[in-house]
Backbone bond lengths (Angstrom), bond angles and torsions (degrees), N, CA, C in turn:
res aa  C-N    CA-C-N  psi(-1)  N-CA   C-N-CA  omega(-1)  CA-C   N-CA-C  phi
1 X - - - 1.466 - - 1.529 109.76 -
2 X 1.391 119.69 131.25 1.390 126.53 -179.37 1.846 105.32 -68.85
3 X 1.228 109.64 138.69 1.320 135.18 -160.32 1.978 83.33 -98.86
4 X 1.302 96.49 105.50 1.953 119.69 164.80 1.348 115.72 -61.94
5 X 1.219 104.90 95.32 1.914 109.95 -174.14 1.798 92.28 -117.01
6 X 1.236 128.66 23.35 1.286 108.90 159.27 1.414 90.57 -173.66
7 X 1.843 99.12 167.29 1.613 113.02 -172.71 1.309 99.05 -60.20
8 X 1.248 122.82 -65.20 1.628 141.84 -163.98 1.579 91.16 -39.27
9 X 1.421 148.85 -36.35 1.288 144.47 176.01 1.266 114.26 -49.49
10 X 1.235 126.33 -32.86 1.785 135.06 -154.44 2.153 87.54 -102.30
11 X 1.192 80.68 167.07 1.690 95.43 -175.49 1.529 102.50 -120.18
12 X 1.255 109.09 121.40 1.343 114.47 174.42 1.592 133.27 -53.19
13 X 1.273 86.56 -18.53 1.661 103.87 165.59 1.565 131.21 -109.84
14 X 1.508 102.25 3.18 1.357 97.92 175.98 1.989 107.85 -101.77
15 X 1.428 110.12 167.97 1.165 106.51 -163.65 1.783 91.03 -123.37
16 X 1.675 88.71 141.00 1.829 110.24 -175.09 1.270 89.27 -136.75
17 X 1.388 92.61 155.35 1.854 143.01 178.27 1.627 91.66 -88.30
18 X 1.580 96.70 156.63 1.201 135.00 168.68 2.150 102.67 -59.27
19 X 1.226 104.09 -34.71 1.235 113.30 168.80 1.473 139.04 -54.16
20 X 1.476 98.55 -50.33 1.368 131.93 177.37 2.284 106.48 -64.50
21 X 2.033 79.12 -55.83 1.958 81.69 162.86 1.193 120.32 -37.28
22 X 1.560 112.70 -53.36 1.757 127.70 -160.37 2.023 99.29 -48.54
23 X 1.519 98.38 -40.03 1.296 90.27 -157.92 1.512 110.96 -115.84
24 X 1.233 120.93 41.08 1.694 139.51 167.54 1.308 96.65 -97.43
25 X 1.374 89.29 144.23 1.724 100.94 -169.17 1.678 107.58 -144.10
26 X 1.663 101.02 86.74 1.636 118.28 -164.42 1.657 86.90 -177.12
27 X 1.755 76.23 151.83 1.660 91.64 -177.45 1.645 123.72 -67.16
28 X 1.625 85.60 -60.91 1.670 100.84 170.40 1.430 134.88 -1.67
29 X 1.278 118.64 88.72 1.457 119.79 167.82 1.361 120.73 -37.11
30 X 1.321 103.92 121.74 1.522 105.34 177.67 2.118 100.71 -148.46
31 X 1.163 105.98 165.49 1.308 122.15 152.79 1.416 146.89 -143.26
32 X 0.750 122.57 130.37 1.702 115.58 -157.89 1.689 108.52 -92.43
33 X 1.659 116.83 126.94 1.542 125.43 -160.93 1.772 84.82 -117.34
34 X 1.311 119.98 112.73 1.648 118.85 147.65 1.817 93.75 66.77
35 X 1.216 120.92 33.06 1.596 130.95 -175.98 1.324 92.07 62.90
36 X 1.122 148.83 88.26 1.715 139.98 138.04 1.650 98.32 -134.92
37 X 1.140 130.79 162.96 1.771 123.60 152.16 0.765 134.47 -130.85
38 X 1.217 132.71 137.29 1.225 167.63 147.16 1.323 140.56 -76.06
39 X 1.924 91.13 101.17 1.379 121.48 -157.77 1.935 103.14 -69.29
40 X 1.634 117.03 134.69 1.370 105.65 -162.76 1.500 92.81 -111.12
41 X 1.468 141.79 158.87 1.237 142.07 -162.70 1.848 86.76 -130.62
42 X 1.622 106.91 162.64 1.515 123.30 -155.17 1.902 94.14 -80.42
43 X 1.211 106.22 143.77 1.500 121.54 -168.53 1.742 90.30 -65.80
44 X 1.418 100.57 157.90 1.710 110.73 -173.03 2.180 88.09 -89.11
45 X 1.290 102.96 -156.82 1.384 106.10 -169.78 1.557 100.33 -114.42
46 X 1.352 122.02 -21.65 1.211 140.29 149.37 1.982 113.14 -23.28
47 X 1.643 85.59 -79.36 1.332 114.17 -178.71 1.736 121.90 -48.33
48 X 1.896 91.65 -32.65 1.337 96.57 -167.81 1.525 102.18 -99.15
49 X 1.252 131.04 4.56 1.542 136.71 173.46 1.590 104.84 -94.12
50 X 1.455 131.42 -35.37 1.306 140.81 171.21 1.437 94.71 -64.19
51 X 1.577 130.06 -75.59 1.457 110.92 -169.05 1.684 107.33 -74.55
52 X 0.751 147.96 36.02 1.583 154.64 152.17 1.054 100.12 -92.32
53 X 1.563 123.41 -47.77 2.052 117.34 -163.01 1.916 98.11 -73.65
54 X 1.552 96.74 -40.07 1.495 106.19 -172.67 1.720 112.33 -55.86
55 X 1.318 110.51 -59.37 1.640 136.30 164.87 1.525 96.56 -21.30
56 X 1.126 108.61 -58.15 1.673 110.23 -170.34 1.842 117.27 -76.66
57 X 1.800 97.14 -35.04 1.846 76.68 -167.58 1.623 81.44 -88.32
58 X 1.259 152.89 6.80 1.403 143.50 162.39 1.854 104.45 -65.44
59 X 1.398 109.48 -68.44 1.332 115.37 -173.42 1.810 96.59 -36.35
60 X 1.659 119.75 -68.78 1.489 122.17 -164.41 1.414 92.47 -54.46
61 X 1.245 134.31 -62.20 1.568 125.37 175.95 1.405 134.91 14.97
62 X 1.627 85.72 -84.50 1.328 126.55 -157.73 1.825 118.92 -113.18
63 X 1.759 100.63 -3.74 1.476 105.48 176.74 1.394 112.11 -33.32
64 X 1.093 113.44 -67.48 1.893 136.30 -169.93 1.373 105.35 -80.81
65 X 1.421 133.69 25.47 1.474 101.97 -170.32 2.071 80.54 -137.13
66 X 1.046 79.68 172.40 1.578 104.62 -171.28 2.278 114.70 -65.65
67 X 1.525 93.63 0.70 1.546 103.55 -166.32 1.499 102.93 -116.48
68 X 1.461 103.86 150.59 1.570 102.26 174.74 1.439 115.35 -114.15
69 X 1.261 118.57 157.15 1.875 124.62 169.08 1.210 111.23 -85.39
70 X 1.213 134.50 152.65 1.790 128.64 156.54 1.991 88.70 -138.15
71 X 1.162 89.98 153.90 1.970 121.53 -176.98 1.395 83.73 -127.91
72 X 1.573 95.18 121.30 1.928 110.80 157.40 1.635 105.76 -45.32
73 X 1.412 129.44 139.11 1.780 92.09 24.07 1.950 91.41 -106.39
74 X 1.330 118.32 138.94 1.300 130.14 175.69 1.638 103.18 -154.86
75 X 1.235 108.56 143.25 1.555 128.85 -156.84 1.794 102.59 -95.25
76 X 1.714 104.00 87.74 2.164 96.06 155.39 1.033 94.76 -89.43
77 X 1.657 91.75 143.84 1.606 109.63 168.87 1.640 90.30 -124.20
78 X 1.615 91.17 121.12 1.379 108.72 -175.59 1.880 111.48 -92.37
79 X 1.063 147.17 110.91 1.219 143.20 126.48 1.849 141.47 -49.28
80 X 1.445 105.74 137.29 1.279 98.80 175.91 1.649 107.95 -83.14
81 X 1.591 106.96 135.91 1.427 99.18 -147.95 1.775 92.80 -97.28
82 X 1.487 129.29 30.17 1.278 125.49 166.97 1.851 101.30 -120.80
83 X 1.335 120.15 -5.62 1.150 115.59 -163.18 1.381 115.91 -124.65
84 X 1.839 120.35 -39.81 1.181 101.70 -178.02 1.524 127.33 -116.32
85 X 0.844 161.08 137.64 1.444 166.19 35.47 1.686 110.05 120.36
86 X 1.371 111.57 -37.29 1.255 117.09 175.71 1.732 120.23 87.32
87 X 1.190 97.03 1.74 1.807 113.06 179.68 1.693 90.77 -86.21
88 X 1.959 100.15 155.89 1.203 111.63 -154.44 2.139 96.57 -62.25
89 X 1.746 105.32 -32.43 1.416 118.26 -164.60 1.453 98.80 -76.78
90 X 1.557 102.72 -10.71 1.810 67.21 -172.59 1.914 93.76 -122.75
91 X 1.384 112.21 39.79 1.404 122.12 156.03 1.841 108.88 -105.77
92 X 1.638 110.12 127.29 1.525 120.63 -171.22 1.307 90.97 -128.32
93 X 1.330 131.05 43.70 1.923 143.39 165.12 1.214 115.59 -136.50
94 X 1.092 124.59 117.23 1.777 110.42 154.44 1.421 84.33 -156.92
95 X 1.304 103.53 130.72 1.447 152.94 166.90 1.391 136.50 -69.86
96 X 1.445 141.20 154.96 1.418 110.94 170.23 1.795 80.55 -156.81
97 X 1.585 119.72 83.24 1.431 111.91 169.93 1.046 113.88 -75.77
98 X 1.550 129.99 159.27 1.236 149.79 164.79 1.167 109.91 -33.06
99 X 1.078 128.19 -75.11 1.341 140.11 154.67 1.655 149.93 -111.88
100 X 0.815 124.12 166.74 2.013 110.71 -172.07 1.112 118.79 -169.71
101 X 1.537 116.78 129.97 1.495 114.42 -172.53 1.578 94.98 -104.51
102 X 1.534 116.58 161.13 1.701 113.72 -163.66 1.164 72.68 -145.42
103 X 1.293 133.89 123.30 1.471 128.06 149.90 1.963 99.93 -114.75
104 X 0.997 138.33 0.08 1.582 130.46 161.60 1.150 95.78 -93.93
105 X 1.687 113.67 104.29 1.858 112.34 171.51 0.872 133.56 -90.56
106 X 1.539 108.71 19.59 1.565 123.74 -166.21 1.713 82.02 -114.18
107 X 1.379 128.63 6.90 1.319 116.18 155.07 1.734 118.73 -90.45
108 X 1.334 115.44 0.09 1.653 121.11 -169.87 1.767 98.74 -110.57
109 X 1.506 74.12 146.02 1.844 85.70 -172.06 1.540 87.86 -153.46
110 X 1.563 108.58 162.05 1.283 124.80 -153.84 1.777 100.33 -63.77
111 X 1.730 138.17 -17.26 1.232 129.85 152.95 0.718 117.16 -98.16
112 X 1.973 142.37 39.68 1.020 134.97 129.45 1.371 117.08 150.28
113 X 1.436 124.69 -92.37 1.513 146.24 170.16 0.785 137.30 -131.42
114 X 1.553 134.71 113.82 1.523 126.09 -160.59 1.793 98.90 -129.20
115 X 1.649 104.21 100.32 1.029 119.49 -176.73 1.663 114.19 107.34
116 X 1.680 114.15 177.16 1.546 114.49 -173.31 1.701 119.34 -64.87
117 X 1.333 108.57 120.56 1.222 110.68 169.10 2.319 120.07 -61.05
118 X 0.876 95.22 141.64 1.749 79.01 -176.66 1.657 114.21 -67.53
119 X 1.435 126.05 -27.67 1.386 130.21 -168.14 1.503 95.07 -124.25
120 X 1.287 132.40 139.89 1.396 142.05 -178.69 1.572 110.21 -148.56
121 X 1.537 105.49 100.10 1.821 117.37 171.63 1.145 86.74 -95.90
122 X 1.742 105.41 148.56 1.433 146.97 144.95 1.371 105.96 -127.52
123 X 1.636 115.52 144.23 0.925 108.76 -152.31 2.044 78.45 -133.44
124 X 1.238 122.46 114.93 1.594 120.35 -169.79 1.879 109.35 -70.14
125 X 1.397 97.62 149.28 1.264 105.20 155.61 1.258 130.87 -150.46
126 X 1.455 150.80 162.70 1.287 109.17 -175.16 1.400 159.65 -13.62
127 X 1.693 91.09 -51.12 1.478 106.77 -171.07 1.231 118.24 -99.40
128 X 1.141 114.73 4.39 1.549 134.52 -178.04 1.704 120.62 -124.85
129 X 1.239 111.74 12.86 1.478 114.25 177.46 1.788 107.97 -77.93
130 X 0.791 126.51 -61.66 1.409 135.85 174.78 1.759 121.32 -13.75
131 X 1.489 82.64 -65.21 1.561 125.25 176.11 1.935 116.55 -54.28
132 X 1.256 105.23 -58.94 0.944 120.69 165.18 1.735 137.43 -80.90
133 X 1.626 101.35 -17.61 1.366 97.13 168.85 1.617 96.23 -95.87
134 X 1.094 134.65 -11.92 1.458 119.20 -163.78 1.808 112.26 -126.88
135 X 1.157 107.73 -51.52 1.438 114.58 173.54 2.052 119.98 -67.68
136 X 1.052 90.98 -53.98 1.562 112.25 179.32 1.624 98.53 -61.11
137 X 1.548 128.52 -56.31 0.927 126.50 173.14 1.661 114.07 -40.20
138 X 1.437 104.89 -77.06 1.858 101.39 177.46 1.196 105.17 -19.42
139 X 1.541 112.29 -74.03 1.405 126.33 -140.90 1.734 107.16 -71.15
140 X 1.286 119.36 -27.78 1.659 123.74 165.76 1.577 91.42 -70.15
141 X 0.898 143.31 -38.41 1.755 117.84 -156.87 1.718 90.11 -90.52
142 X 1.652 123.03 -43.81 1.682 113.21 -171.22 1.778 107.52 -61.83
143 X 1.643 122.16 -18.21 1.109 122.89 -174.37 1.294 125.26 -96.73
144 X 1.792 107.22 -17.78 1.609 118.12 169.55 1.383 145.33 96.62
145 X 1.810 77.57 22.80 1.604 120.07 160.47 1.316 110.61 -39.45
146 X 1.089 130.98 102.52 1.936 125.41 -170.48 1.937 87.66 -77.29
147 X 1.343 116.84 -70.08 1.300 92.13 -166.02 1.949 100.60 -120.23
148 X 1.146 119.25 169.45 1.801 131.59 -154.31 1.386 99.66 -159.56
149 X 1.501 110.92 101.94 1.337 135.91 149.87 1.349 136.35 -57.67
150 X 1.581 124.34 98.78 1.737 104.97 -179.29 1.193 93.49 -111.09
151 X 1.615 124.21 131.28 1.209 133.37 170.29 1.657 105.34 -112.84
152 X 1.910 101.29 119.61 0.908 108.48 175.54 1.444 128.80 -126.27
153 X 1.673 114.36 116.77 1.847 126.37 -154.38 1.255 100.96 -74.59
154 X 0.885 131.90 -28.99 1.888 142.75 -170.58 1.528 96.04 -46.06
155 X 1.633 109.79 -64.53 1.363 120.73 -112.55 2.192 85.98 -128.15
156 X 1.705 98.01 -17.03 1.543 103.30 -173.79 1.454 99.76 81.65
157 X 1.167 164.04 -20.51 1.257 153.06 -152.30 1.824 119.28 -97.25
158 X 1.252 115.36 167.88 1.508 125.78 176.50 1.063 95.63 -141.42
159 X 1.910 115.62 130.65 1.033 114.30 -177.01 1.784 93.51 -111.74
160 X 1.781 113.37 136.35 1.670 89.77 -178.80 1.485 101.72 -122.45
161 X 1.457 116.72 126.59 1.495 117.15 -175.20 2.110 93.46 -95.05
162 X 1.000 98.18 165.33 1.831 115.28 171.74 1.454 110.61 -142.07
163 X 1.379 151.32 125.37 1.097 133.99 52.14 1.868 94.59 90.27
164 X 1.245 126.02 71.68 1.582 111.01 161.53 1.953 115.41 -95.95
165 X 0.898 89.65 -175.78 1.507 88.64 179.20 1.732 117.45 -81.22
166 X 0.726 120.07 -3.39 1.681 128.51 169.32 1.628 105.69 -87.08
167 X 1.530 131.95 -2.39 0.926 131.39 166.54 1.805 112.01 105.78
168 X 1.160 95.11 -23.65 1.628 117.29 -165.68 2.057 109.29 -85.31
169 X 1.036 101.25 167.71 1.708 114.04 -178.48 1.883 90.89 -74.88
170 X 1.249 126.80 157.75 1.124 148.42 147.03 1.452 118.50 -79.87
171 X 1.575 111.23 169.96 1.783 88.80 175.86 1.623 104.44 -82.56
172 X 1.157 112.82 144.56 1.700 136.94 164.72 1.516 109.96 -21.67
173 X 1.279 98.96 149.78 1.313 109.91 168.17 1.660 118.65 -117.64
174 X 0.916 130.87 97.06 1.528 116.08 -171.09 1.533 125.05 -88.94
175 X 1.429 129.63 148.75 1.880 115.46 -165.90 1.177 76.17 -138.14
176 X 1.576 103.16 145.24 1.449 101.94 174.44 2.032 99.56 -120.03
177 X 1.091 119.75 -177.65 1.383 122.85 -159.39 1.477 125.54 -62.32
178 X 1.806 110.47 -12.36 1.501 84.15 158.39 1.412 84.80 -119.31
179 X 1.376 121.19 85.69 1.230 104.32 132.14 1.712 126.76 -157.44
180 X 1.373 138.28 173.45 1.484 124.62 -158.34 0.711 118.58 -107.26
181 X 1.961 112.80 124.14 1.938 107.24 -173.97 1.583 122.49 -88.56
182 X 1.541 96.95 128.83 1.906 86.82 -172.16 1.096 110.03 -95.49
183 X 1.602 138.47 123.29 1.697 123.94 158.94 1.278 118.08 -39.36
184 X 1.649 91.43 147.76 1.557 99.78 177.82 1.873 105.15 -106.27
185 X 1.333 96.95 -10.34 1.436 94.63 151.52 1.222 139.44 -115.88
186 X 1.186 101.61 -1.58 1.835 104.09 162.45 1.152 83.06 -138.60
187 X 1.677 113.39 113.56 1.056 137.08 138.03 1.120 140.14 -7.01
188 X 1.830 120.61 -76.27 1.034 139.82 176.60 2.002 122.83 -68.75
189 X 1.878 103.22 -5.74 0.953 86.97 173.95 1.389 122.43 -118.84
190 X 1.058 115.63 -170.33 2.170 118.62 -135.52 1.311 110.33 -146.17
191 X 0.785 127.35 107.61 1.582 116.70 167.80 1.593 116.80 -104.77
192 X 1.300 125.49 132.46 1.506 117.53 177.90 1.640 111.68 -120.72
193 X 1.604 106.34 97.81 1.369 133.48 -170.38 1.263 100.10 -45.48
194 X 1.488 124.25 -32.80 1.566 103.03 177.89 1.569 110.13 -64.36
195 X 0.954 107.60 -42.77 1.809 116.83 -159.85 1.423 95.94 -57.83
196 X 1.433 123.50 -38.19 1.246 111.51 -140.68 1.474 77.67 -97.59
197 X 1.379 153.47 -43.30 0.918 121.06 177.40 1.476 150.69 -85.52
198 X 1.729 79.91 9.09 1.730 100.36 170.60 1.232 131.15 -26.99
199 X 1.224 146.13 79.41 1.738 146.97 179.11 1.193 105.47 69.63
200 X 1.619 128.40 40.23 1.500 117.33 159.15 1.209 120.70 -80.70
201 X 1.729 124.17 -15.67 0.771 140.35 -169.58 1.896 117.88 -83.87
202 X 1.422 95.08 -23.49 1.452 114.23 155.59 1.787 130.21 -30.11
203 X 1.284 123.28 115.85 1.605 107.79 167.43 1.830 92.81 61.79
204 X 0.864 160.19 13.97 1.164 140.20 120.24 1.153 151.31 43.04
C-alpha cells in the first residue's frame, strides 16, 4: 500500500477510518465527518483571540475540579454510540473542536479523546459556518455531546444547543453580546459575551 504523504493523495469521495488517519503522513489539517474529509484552513486572529479569552475563563473554571479543557488542534474521535465497536477501523469521525471540556478521563488517552466530550466550542468563520452550524451539530447530538457551543464574531452571538433525552439537540438558545451564557451542565459556569468580545475584532 502506497504510504499518503499529501492531501491531493486521498479522494474526495472515498471514505476512511480513524485508522487510515493514524497512518497519513502530511501536515495538512484535516478531519474526518462519517469517513469523508475535511480539509481545515489556519484560524483567522479574530478566532484565535476568542479561543485565548475562552482558554482562560475554562482553565480558572475547571483548575480544581475533576474535568479537563483541550484547545485544537487535539484529536475527538467520535463514535456512533449504538453502532460502533470502538476499534481504530471501525471509527469514521475524528474531530478537532475549538474547544472541549472532558470530565470522564477514562475517555483520554495519550491521542486525545475517545468518545463525547461534555462541553463542545466552535468558534465560526467564514469557511466553516455551514459545517459547524449544521453537520457538526447532527453529529455532536448522534455522539452525545450533552452541551455544543457556536461562537459567532461576525454577528457577537453564542448559540447554546443541550442534549435532550431522545438523544437529539433541543431548540437553541441564542445570547447576544451583552448578555451572560450559563451552562446547563455546569452550572456554576458563566460566560459574559461582552468581555469575550471585547476588541477581538481589533487589528484583524
Amino acid at each position: 500500500m502506497a504510504v499518503i504523504t499529501s492531501l491531493s493523495q486521498l479522494d474526495p469521495q472515498g471514505t476512511y477510518s480513524y485508522a487510515d488517519y493514524l497512518s497519513w503522513r502530511f501536515d495538512q489539517a484535516l478531519e474526518i465527518i462519517r469517513g469523508k474529509i475535511f480539509p481545515m484552513s489556519g484560524p483567522s486572529r479574530t478566532h484565535q483571540k476568542i479561543s485565548w479569552k475562552l482558554s482562560g475563563l475554562f482553565f480558572n473554571h475547571f483548575n480544581n475540579q475533576p474535568c479537563e479543557a483541550y484547545a485544537a488542534p487535539f484529536d475527538v474521535r467520535l463514535y456512533n454510540r449504538t453502532k460502533s465497536l470502538k476499534a481504530d477501523r471501525d471509527i469514521y469521525t475524528v474531530v478537532q473542536p475549538d474547544l472541549c471540556i472532558i470530565c470522564d478521563l477514562e475517555k483520554l488517552d495519550e491521542r486525545g479523546c475517545l468518545g463525547a466530550p461534555d462541553l463542545v466550542v466552535e468558534i465560526l468563520s467564514p469557511g466553516n459556518a455551514a459545517r459547524e452550524m449544521k453537520i457538526k451539530r447532527e453529529l455532536y447530538g448522534e455522539s452525545g455531546v450533552q452541551e455544543y457551543w457556536i461562537v459567532d464574531p461576525a454577528r457577537e452571538t453564542l448559540t447554546r444547543y443541550n442534549l435532550e433525552e431522545g438523544g437529539t439537540y433541543g431548540r437553541p438558545l441564542i445570547f447576544v453580546s451583552d448578555e451572560t451564557v450559563p451552562s446547563v451542565v455546569f452550572p456554576d459556569l458563566k460566560l459574559d459575551l461582552g468581555e469575550l468580545f471585547a476588541g477581538v475584532g481589533e487589528g484583524s
